[in-house]
VEXTOR-360414 format. One record per residue (C-alpha): x, y, z; residue in three letters; residue number from 1. Coordinates in steps of 0.2 Angstrom, whole numbers, plus 5000, padded with zeros to 4 digits. Layout:
REM residues N
> X;Y;Z;ALA;NUM;
...
//
This chain:
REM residues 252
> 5000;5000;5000;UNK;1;
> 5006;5018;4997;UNK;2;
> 5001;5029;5010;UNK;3;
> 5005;5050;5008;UNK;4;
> 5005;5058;5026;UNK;5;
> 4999;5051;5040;UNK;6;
> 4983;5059;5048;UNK;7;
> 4991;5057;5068;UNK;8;
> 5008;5053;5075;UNK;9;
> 5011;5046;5089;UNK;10;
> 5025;5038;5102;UNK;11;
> 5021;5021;5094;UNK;12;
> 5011;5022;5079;UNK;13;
> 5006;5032;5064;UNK;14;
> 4987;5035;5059;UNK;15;
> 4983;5033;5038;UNK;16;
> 4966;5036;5032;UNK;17;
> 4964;5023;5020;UNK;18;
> 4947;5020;5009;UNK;19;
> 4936;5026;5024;UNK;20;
> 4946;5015;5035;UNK;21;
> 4959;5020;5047;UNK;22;
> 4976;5011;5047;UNK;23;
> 4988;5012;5062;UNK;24;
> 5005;5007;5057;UNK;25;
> 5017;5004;5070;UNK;26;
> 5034;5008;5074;UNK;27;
> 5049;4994;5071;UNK;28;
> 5056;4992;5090;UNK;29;
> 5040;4988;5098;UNK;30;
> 5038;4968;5101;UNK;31;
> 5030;4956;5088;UNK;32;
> 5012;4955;5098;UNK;33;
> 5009;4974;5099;UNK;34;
> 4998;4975;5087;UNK;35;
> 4988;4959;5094;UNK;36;
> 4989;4966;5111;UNK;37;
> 4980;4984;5106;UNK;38;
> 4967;4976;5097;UNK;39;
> 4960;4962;5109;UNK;40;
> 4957;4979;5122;UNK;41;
> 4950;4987;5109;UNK;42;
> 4939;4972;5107;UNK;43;
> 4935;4969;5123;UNK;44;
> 4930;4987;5125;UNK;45;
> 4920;4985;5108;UNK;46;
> 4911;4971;5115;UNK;47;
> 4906;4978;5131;UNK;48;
> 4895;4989;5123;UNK;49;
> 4906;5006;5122;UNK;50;
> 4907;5017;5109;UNK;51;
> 4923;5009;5101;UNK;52;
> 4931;5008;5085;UNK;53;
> 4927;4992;5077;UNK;54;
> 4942;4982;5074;UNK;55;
> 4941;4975;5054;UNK;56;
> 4960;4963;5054;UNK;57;
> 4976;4965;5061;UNK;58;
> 4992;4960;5049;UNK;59;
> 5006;4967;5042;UNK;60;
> 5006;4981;5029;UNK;61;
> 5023;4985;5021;UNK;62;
> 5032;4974;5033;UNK;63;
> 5025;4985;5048;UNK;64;
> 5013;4979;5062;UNK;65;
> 4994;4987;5057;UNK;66;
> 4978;4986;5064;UNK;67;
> 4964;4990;5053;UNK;68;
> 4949;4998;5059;UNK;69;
> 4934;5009;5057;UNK;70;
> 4934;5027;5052;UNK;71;
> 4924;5038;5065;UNK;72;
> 4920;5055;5056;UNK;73;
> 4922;5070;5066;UNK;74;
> 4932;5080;5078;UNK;75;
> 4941;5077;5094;UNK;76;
> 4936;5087;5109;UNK;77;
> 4954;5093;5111;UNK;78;
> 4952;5100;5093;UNK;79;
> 4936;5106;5099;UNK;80;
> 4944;5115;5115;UNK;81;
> 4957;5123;5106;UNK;82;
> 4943;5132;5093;UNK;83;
> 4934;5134;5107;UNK;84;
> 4942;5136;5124;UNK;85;
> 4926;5146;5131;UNK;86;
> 4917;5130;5131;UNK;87;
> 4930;5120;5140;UNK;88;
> 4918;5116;5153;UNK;89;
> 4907;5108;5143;UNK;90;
> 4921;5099;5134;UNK;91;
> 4926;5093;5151;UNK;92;
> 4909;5088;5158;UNK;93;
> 4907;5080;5143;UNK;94;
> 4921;5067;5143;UNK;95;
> 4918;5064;5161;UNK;96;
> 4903;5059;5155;UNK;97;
> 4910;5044;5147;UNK;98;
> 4924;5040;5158;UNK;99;
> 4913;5037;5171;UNK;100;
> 4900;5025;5160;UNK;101;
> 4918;5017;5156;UNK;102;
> 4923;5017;5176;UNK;103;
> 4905;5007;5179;UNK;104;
> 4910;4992;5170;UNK;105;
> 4920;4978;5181;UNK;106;
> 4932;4970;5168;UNK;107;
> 4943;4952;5173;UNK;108;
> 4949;4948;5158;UNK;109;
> 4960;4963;5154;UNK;110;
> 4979;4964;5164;UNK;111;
> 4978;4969;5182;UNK;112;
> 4983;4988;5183;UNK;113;
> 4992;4986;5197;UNK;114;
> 5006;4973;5187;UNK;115;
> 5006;4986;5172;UNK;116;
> 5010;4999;5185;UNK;117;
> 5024;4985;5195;UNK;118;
> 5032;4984;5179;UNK;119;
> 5033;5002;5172;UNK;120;
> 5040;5007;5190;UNK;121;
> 5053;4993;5189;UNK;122;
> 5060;4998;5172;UNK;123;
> 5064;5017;5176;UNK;124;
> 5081;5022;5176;UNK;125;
> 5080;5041;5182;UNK;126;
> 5074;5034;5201;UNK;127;
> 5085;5025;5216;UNK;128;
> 5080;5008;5222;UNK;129;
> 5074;5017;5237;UNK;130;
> 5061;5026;5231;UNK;131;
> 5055;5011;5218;UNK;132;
> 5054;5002;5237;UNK;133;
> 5041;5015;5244;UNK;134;
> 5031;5017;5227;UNK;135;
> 5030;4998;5226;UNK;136;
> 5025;4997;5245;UNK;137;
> 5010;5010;5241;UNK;138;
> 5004;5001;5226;UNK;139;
> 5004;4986;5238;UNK;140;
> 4994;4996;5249;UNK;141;
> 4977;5001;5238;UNK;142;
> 4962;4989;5240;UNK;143;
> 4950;4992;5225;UNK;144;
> 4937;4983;5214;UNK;145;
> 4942;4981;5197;UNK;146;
> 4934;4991;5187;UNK;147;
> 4938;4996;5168;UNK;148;
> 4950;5010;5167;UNK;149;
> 4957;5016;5149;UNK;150;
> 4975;5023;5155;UNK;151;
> 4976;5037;5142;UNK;152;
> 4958;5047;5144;UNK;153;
> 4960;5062;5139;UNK;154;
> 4951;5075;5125;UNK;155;
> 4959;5071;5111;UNK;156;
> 4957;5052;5114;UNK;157;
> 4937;5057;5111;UNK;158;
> 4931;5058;5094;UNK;159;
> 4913;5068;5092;UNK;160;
> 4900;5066;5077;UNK;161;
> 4880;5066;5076;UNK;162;
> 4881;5070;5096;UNK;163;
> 4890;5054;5099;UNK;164;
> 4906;5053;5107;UNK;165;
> 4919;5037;5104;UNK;166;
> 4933;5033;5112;UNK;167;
> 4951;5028;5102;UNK;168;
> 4967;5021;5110;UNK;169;
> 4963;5007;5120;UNK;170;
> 4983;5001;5122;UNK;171;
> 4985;5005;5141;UNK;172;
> 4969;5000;5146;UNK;173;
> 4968;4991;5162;UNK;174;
> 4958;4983;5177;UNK;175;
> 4962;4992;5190;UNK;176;
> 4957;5006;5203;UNK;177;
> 4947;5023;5194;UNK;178;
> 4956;5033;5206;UNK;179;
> 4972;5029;5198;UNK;180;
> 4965;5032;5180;UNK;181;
> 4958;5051;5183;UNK;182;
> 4974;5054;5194;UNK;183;
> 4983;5048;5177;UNK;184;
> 4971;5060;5167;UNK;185;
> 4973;5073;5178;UNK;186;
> 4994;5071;5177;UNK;187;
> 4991;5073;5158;UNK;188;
> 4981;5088;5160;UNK;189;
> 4992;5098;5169;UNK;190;
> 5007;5096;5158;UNK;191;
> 4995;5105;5146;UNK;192;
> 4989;5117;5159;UNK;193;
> 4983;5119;5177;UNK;194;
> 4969;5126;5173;UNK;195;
> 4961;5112;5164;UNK;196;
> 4969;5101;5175;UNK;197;
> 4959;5108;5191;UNK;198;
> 4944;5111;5181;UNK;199;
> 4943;5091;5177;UNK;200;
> 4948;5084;5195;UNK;201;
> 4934;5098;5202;UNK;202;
> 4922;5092;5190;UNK;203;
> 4925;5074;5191;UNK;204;
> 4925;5074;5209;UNK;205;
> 4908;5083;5209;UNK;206;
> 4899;5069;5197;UNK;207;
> 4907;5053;5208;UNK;208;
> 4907;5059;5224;UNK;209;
> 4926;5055;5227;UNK;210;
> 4936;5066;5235;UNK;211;
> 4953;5074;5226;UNK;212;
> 4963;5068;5239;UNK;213;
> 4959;5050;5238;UNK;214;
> 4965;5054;5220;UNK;215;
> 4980;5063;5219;UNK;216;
> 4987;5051;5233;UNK;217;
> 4990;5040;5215;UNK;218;
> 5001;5054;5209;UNK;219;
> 5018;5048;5212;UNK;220;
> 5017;5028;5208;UNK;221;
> 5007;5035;5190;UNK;222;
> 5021;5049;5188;UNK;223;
> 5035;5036;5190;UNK;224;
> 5026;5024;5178;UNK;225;
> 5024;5038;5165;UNK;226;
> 5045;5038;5167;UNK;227;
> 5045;5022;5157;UNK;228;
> 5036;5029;5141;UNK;229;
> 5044;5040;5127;UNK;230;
> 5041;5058;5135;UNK;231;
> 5050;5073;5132;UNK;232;
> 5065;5079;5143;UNK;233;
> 5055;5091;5149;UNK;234;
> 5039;5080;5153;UNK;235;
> 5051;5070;5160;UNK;236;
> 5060;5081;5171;UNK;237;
> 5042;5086;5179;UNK;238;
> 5036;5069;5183;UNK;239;
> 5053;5066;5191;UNK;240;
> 5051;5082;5203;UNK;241;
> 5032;5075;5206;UNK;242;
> 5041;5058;5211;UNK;243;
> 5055;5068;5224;UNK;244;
> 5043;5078;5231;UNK;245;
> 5034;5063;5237;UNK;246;
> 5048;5052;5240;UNK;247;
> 5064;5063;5237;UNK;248;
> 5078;5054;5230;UNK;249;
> 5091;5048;5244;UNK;250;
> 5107;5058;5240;UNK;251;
> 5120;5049;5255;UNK;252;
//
């Protein structure tokens, strides 16, 4: 296939819009099962009843690992926020909307969030062996029903058309605790700005009844696993300060 320019980039994977369907190429040095892995969350997702990309194959294209899926006409609410950053609140509300139809769902065959989180911490570099100790030993500490989380909810992960909303990137899905995936949300806001970041903890804590601090007390374990993703130096440098000023990095 020849493809011209991809519609999204990402860390792992390029977007192509191909004959009304979407193809997500991805990068050479991830592991064989990649593609395989996304999908079947996608899936699971899919057949839970969520508004979810259909999956249509997944196979190699030019030699590269490729899910092939359907095209969802429309725009992001994140492109929709930045025409429109008046009606942020709505944009917000509205997502929060469907994070929490997806946080009502209990999931068991999907990996426990708690392992992904083990094993993201483990593989950082830029922290001691001390402070892995008392993140691990906090993680250890949670109690929580398992409950579907997505692990990358954020506006421009939500796709609106005809009034409907859909929600793409299923990769870091997880079972896990909801707490753990707002705070994640919540971390990801506040790289792009304060402001939205407290306007969607504030709001999300008014619809559920949970309380911020039950949240942000995730912030240092889901800062120090996004240490094992391809951020900028800069992103990166912020998450490590989040980490320290929890658990400050033993200097003796």
């Amino acid at each position: 296939m020849n493809f011209i320019k991809p519609i999204a980039t990402g860390n792992t994977a390029e977007i192509f819009l191909c004959e009304n369907t979407i193809i997500k190429l991805f990068k050479d040095y991830l592991p064989e099962t990649e593609s395989s892995y996304e999908a079947t969350k996608q899936k699971i997702a899919y057949e839970l009843g969520l508004p979810v990309p259909k999956i249509l194959d997944v196979m190699k294209v030019n030699g590269k690992q490729a899910i092939i899926m359907e095209y969802i006409r429309g725009k992001t609410l994140g492109e929709q926020f930045l025409e429109n950053r008046d009606q942020g609140k709505y944009f917000i509300e509205l997502s929060i909307d469907m994070q929490r139809r997806i946080h009502c769902l209990k999931v068991e065959n999907l990996e426990p969030m708690a392992s992904k989180l083990r094993r993201q911490i483990e593989s950082v570099h830029r922290l001691d062996e001390r402070q892995k100790f008392m993140l691990l030993q906090k993680l250890d500490s949670f109690s929580f029903e398992n409950r579907l989380c997505h692990g990358d909810f954020h506006l421009f992960n939500l796709v609106e058309s005809d009034d409907n909303v859909t929600v793409l990137d299923w990769v870091d899905a997880s079972s896990g605790d909801i707490r753990a995936d707002v705070c994640r949300s919540y971390l990801l806001y506040k790289q792009f700005s304060e402001d939205l970041a407290e306007m969607y903890i504030s709001i999300y804590c008014e619809k559920s009844g949970l309380a911020k601090d039950e949240i942000v007390e995730w912030e240092p374990i889901l800062a120090a696993a996004r240490l094992a993703e391809r951020v900028e130096s800069e992103v990166e440098n912020q998450l490590v300060n989040s980490v320290n000023h929890y658990y400050p990095l033993n200097k003796s």
